[in-house]
C-alpha positions in Angstrom: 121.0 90.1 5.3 124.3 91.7 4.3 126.0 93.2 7.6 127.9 96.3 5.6 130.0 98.7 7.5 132.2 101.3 6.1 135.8 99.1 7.5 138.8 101.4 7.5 140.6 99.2 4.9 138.0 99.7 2.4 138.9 102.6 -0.9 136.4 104.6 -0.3 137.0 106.8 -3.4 137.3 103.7 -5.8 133.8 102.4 -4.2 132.2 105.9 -4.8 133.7 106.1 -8.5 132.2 102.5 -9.1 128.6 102.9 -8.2 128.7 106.7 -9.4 130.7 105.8 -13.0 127.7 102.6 -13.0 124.9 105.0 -12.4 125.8 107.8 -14.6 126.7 105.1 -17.6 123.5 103.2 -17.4 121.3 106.7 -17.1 123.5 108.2 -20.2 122.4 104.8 -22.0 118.7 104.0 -20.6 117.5 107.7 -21.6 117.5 107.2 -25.3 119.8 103.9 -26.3 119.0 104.2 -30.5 120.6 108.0 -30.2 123.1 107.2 -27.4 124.3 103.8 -29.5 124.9 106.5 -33.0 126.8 108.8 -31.0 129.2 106.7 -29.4 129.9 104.6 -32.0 130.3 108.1 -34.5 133.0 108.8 -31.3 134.6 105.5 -31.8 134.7 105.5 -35.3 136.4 108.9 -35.4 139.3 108.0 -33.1 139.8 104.5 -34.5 140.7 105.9 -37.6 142.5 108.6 -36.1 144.6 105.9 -33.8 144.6 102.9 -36.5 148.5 103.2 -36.6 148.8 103.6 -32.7 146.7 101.2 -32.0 148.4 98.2 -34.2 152.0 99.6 -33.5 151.5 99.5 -29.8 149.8 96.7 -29.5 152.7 94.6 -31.8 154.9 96.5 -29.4 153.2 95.2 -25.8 154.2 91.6 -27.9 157.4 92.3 -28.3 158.8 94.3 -24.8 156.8 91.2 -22.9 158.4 88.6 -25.1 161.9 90.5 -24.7 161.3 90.5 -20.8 160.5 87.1 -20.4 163.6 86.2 -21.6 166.0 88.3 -20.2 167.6 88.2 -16.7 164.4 90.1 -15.6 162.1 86.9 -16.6 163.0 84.8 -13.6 161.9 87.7 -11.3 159.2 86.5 -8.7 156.4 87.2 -7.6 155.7 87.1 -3.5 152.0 88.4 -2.8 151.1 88.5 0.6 148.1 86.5 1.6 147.9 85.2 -1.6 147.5 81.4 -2.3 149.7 79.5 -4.9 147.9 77.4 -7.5 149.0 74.7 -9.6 150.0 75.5 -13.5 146.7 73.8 -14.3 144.4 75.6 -11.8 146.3 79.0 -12.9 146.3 78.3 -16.4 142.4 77.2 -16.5 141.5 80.8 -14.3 143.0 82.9 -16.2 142.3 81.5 -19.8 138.0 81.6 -18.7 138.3 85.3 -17.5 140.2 86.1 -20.5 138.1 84.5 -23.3 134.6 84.3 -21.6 131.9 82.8 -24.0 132.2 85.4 -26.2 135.0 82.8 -27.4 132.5 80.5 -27.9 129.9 83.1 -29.9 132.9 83.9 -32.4 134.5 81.3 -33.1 132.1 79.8 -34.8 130.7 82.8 -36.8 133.7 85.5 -37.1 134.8 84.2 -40.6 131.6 84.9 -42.2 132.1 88.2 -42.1 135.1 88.2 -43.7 134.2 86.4 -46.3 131.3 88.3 -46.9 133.2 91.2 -47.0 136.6 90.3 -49.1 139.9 92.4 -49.2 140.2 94.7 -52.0 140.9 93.1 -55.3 140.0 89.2 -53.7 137.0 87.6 -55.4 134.4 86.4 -52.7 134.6 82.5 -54.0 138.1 81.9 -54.3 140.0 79.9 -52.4 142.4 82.8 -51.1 139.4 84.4 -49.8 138.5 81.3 -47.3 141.9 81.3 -46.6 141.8 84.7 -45.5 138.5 84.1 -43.5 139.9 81.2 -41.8 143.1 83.3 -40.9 142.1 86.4 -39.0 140.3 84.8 -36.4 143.0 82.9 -35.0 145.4 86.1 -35.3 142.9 88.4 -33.6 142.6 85.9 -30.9 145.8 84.8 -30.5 149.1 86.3 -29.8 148.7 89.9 -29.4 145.2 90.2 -27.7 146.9 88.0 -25.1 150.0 90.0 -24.9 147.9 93.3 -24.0 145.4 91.2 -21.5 149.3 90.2 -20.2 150.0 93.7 -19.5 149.0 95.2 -16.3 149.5 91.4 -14.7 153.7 92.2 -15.2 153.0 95.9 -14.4 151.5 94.7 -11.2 153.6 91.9 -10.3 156.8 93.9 -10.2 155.0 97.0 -8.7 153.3 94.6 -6.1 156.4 92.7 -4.9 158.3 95.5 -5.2 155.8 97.9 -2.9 153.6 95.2 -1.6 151.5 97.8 -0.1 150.1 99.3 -3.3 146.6 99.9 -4.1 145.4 97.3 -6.9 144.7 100.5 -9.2 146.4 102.1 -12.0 147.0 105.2 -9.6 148.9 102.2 -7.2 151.7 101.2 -10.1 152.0 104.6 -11.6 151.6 107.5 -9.2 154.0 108.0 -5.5 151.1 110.1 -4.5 148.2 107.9 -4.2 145.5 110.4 -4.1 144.6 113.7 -6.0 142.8 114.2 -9.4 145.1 112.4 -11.9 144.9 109.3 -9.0 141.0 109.8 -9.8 141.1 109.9 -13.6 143.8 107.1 -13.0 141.3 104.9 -11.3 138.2 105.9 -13.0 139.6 105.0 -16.5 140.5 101.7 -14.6 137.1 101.2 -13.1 135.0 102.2 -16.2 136.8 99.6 -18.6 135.5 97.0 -16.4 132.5 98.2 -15.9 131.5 98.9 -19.3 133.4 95.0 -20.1 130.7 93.5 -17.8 128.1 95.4 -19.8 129.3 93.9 -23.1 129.5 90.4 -22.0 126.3 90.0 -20.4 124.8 91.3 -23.7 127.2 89.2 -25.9 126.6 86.2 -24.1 123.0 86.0 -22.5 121.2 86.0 -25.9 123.5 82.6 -26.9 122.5 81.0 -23.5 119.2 81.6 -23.9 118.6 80.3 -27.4 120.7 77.4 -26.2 118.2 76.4 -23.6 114.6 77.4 -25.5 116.8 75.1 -28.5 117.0 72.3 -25.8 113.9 72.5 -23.7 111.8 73.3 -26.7 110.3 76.1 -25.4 109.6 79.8 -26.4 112.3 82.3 -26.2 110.6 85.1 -24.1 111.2 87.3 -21.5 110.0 85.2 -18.5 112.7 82.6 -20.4 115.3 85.5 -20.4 114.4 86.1 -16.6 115.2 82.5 -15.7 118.3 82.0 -17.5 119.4 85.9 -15.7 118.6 84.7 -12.0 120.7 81.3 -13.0 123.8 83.0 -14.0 123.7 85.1 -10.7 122.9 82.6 -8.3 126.2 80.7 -10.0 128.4 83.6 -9.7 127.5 85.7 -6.9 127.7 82.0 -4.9 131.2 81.5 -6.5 132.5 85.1 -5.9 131.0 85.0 -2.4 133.1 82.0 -1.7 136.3 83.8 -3.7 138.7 82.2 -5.6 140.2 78.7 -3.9 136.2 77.9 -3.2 134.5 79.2 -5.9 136.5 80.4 -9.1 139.0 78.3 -9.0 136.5 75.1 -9.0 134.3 76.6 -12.0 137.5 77.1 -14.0 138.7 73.8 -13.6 135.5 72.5 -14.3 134.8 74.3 -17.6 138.3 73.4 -18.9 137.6 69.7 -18.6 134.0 70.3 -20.1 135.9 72.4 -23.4 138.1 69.3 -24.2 135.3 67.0 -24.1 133.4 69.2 -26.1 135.6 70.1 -28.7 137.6 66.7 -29.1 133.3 65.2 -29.7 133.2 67.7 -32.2 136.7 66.8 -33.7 135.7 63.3 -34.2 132.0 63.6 -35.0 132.8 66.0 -37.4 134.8 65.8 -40.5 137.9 64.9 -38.6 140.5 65.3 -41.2 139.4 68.5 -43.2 139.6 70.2 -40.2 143.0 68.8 -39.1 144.3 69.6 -42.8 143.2 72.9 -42.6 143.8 74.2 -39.2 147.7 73.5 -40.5 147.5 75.6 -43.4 145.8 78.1 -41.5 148.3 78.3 -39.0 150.9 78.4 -41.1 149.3 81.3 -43.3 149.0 83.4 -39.9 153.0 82.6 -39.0 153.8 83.6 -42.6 151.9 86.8 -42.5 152.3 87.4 -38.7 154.2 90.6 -39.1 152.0 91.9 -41.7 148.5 91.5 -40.6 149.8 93.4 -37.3 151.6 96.4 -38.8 149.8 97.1 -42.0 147.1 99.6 -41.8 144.4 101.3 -44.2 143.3 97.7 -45.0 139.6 97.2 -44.5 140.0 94.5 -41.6 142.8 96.5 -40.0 140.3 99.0 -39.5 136.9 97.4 -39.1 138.1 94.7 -37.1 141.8 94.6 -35.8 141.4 98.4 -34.2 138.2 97.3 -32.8 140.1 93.7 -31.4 142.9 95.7 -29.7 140.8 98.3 -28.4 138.5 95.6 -26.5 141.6 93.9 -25.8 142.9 97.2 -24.2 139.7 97.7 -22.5 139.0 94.3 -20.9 142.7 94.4 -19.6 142.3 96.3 -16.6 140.3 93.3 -15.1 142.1 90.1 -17.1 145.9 91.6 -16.0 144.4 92.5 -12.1 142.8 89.1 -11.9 145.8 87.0 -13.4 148.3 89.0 -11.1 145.8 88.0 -8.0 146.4 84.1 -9.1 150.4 84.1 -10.2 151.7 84.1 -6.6 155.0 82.6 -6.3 155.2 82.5 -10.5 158.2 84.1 -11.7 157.5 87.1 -14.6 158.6 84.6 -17.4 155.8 81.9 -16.6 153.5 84.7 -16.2 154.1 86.1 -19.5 155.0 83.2 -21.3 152.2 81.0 -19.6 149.4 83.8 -20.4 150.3 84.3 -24.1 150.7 80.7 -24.7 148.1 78.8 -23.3 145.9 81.6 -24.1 146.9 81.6 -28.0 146.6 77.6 -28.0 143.1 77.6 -26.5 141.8 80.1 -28.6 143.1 78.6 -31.9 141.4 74.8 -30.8 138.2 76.5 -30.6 138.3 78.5 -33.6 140.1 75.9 -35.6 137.3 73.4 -34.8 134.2 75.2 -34.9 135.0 77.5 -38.1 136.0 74.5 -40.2 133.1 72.7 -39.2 130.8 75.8 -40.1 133.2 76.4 -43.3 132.6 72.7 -44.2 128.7 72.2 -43.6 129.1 75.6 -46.3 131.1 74.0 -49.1 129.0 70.9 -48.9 125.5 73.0 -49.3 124.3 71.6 -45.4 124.1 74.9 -44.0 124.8 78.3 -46.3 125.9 80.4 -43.2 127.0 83.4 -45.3 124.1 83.7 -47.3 122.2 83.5 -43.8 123.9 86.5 -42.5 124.3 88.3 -45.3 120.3 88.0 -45.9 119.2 88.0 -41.9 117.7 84.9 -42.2 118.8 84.0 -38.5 120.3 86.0 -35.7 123.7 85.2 -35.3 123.1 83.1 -31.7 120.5 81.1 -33.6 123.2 80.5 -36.5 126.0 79.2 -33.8 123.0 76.7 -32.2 121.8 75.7 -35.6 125.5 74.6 -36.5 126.1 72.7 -33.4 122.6 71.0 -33.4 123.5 70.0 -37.1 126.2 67.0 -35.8 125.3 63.9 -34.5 124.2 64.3 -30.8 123.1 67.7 -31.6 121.2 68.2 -28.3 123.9 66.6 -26.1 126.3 69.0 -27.9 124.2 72.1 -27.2 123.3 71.0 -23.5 127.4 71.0 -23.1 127.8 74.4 -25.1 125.2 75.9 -22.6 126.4 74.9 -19.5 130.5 75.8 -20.9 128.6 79.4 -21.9 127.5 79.6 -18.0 130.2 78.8 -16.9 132.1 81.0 -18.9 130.3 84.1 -18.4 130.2 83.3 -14.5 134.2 83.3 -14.4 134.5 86.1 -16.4 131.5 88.2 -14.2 133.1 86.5 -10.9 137.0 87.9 -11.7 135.2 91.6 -12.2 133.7 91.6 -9.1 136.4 90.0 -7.1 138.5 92.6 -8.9 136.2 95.4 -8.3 136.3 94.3 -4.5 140.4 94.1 -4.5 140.5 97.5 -6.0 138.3 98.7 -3.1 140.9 97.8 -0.5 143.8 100.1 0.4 146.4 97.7 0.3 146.6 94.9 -2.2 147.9 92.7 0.4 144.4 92.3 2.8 141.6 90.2 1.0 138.7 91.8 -0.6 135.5 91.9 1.3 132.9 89.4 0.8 130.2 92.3 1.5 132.4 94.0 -1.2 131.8 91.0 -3.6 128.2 90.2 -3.5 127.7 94.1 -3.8 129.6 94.3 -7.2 128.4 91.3 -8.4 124.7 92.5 -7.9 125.6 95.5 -9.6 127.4 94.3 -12.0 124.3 92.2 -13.3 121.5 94.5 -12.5 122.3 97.4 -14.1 123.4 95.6 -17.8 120.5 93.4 -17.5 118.1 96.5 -17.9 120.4 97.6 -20.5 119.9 94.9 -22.5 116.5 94.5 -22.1 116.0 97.7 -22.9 117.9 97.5 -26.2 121.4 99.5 -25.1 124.2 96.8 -25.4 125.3 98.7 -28.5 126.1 101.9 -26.3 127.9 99.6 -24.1 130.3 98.3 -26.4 131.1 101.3 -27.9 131.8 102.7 -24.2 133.9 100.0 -23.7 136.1 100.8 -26.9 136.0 104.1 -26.2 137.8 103.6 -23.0 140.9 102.1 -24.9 141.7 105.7 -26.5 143.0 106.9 -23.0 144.2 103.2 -22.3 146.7 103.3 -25.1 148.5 106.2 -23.3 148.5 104.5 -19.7 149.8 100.8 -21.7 152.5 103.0 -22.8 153.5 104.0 -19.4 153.1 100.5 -18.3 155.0 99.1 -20.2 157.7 102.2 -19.1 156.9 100.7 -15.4 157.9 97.5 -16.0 160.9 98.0 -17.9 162.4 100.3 -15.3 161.5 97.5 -12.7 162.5 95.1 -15.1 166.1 96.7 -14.8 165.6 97.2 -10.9 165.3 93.8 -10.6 168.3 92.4 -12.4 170.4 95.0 -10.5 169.1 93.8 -7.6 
């Protein structure tokens, strides 16, 4: 049994706004999720188009301030956390890319371009070729660069803000505020709070269905509920072990694990694939998102500016909060130009091997009349996890392939629910310098798997994700006094 006690270092109004925020979220949902799913995303919708323009000029402007830092004087600021440990540039680089991408990577990259092919720009036929092109381009730009750069964000906020006030509060109200307490502290840290909260939400619901199908695809079983159970008391018992354990134990040892299991999987996928179409066109593709970099970021009023790229950044902006805490909690001793630099990079490079691989292969089981994805989504033939699994399964050592995509989904939903609770746990301290409770740990982690479970199962991961977006209006504000933070510490630092 736990032995919790209310210790003097813990928040106690960040632990009271978790489990109330949790709690009232959840009931706003469970009461009627159909009604509360059509309001939220009416809310959404209304803002995004209100925002579009803000949305893509800010976040091509995060890009461009971080890029701008780590290159000046500023860059080779860096960072001393006390009591933190200092990881190798593989360990750090492994961490931080599975809590940023989690398996919803893995879900997309396989599938994203069907929509946009299904759906093509104004005045672009659906068969051509500059319609493909198209659908093989805005993957890799709305996972690359920019998402990374926002996710990038509060790490550099915090690593200045940390090292220069190591006794800050891991919060928003702890960079931006003198006074740590008072209502716009609370708003401050509630806005922080929810955006993870309502992250964990949409991953568990994102993800769970793919690992499920993955195993009832394997074992040959029947995907029901007492399946669904299983697979739910799996993923806990991984992560609540690994966030237990904290990061040098636990996350740390996943992350490297998964990496390694990624590179086997895709390179078996590379060469048991059709190797050279998707060599061939992963280059033009890349090339066509350099060329139209500057374009596809600042143009708005286009119908994937606004059906996808707002929604991108705004999950982006959402999911930050935790991605920028946790990275900051792994970069001791990393100077702000490795961080930003390091983040944006092997993010972006990740990101574009798995989409480059898995699209191609689905584009080229299309074009060669093996598996008509498009016409399967367009029609609702298959749900879009049985599409991904169908895909895989089609190659050579289809079921070896699928047993590795499973256990790299785990895996990568266990990072990404791991870093959420360990932040949650930081957060809850009142100095960013004394390690997070255990107690804390396994307490957020049940929560943070409890309460979207019966979400999910009760049909509400829509409301979810449209909370989550909604949470990136306000964000879009505090990213623009972040990014006022750092360059004001930027300059402290070269002065000093």
């Amino acid at each position: 049994m736990l032995n919790i006690k209310i210790n003097p270092t813990w928040n106690k109004t960040v632990i009271a706004i978790t489990i109330l925020l949790l709690v009232g979220l959840s009931s706003y949902v469970i009461n009627n999720p159909k009604v509360s799913a059509e309001s939220l995303a009416f809310i959404y919708s209304y803002f995004s188009s209100t925002f579009e323009s803000i949305f893509l000029y800010i976040g091509f402007l995060i890009l461009v301030v971080l890029l701008m830092v780590a290159i000046s004087p500023a860059g080779g600021f860096k960072v001393t956390l006390p009591n933190k440990t200092t990881y190798s540039f593989i360990s750090w680089g492994a961490m931080l890319f599975a809590t940023g991408m989690g398996a919803a990577l893995l879900y997309w990259s396989t599938i994203e371009w069907i929509y946009y092919f299904n759906n093509p720009l104004e005045g672009v036929a659906r068969e051509s070729e500059l319609n493909l092109l198209n659908a093989r381009t805005y993957p890799i730009f709305h996972w690359a660069f920019t998402g990374w750069a926002i996710y990038c964000l509060p790490a550099v906020a915090f690593a200045f803000a940390l090292t220069l006030k190591p006794e800050s509060p891991l919060t928003f109200s702890g960079i931006l505020l003198t006074k740590k307490k008072g209502p716009i502290a609370v708003l401050l840290d509630l806005l922080f709070i929810g955006a993870i909260l309502s992250g964990a939400g949409v991953g568990l619901g994102l993800s769970f269905p793919l690992i499920s199908a993955v195993f009832s695809k394997v074992l040959s079983v029947e995907k029901n509920f007492a399946l669904d159970i299983t697979t739910l008391f799996i993923c806990l018992g991984i992560f609540g072990t690994s966030v237990y354990l904290g990061i040098e134990k636990g996350i740390k040892k996943l992350s490297n694990l998964n990496i390694i299991l990624v590179i086997i999987f895709l390179t078996t996928i590379l060469f048991l694939g059709p190797t050279q179409y998707i060599i061939s066109n992963s280059i033009n593709t890349i090339g066509n998102v350099a060329v139209n970099f500057l374009d596809m970021s600042l143009t708005s009023g286009t119908k994937y500016s606004l059906d996808w790229t707002v929604f991108y950044w705004a999950w982006y902006l959402a999911l930050a909060p935790v991605v920028g805490t946790f990275i900051i909690n792994i970069s001791n001793n990393k100077t702000i130009r490795q961080i930003i630099l390091g983040t944006i990079i092997i993010g972006t490079v990740g990101c574009i091997l798995h989409i480059s691989i898995l699209t191609n292969l689905s584009i080229f089981f299309y074009e060669n009349n093996i598996l008509n994805s498009p016409e399967i989504i367009a029609n609702n033939i298959m749900q879009p996890e049985s599409l991904i699994i169908e895909t895989i399964s089609s190659l050579n050592y289809g079921n070896i392939l699928l047993v590795m995509f499973g256990i790299i989904s785990i895996i990568f939903l266990c990072t990404t629910y791991d870093s959420s609770s360990y932040i949650l746990a930081s957060a809850s301290m009142n100095n960013s310098s004394i390690e997070s409770s255990k107690n804390l740990r396994i307490i957020f982690a049940i929560l943070l798997v409890v309460q979207p479970s019966l979400i999910m199962f009760l049909g509400g991961t829509e409301s979810f994700k449209w909370i989550l977006v909604i949470f990136s209006i306000p964000l879009l504000f505090i990213n623009i006094l972040l990014l006022i933070s750092i360059l004001n510490n930027a300059y402290k630092s070269i002065r000093t």
